[in-house]
Each structure stands twice: as C-alpha cells, then as structure tokens.
C-alpha positions in Angstrom: 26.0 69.7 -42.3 27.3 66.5 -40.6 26.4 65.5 -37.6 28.5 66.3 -34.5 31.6 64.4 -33.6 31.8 63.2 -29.9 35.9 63.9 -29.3 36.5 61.6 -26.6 34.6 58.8 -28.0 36.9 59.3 -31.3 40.3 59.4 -28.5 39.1 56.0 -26.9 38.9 54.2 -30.2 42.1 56.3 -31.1 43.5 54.4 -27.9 41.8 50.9 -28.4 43.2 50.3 -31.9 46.9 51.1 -30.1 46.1 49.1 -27.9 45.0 46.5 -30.2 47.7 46.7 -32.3 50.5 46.6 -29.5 49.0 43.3 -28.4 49.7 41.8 -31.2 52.6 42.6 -31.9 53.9 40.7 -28.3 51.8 37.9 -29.2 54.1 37.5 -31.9 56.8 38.2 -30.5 56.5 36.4 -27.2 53.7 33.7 -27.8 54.1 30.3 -27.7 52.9 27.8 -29.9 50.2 25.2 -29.5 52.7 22.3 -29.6 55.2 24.5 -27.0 52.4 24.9 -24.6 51.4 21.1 -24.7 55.2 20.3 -23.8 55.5 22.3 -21.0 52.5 20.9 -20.0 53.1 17.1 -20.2 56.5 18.2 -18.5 54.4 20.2 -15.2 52.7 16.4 -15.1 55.3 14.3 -15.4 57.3 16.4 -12.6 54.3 16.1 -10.2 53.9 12.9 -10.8 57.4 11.9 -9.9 57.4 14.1 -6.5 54.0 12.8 -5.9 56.0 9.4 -6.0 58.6 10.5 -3.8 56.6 11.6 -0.9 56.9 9.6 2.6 54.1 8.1 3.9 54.1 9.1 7.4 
C-alpha cells in the first residue's frame, strides 16, 4: 500500500505550477528586453539632468 496522499498539499502545488506557468507567459508577452530597459533608463537620466539644469537658483 502506498503511503497517504496529503490533498491540499497536492492543490497548492496544483496552484503554484498555474501560477508559474501564467507568469511566464506575461513575461513573454509584456517583458522588456535588457537593451529596452537600459534606454529608458539613459532617457529617465538625461531628462533629470536637463530639469536639474533648468532649476532657478533662488
């Protein structure tokens, strides 16, 4: 005889792999790219850097 199956331990990993697998499917579909994410990046800096050079000195 086997030995006894814990149910809701078998429906969490049931849930985890859906989860799991959901996940990666938006990362596909809505992740960015390593070179994407460095763009937007540089562009964030350079656009603080220009209002950072437009503030008054008061």
């Amino acid at each position: 005889m086997s030995s006894p199956l814990s149910l809701n331990k078998a429906r969490k990993d049931r849930d985890r792999s859906a989860r799991k697998s959901q996940a990666d499917e938006n990362a596909v579909k809505f992740g960015q790219s390593k070179s994407q994410k460095e763009a937007l990046k540089a562009r964030a800096q350079l656009i603080a850097r220009n209002l950072e050079g437009h503030k008054r000195e008061t």
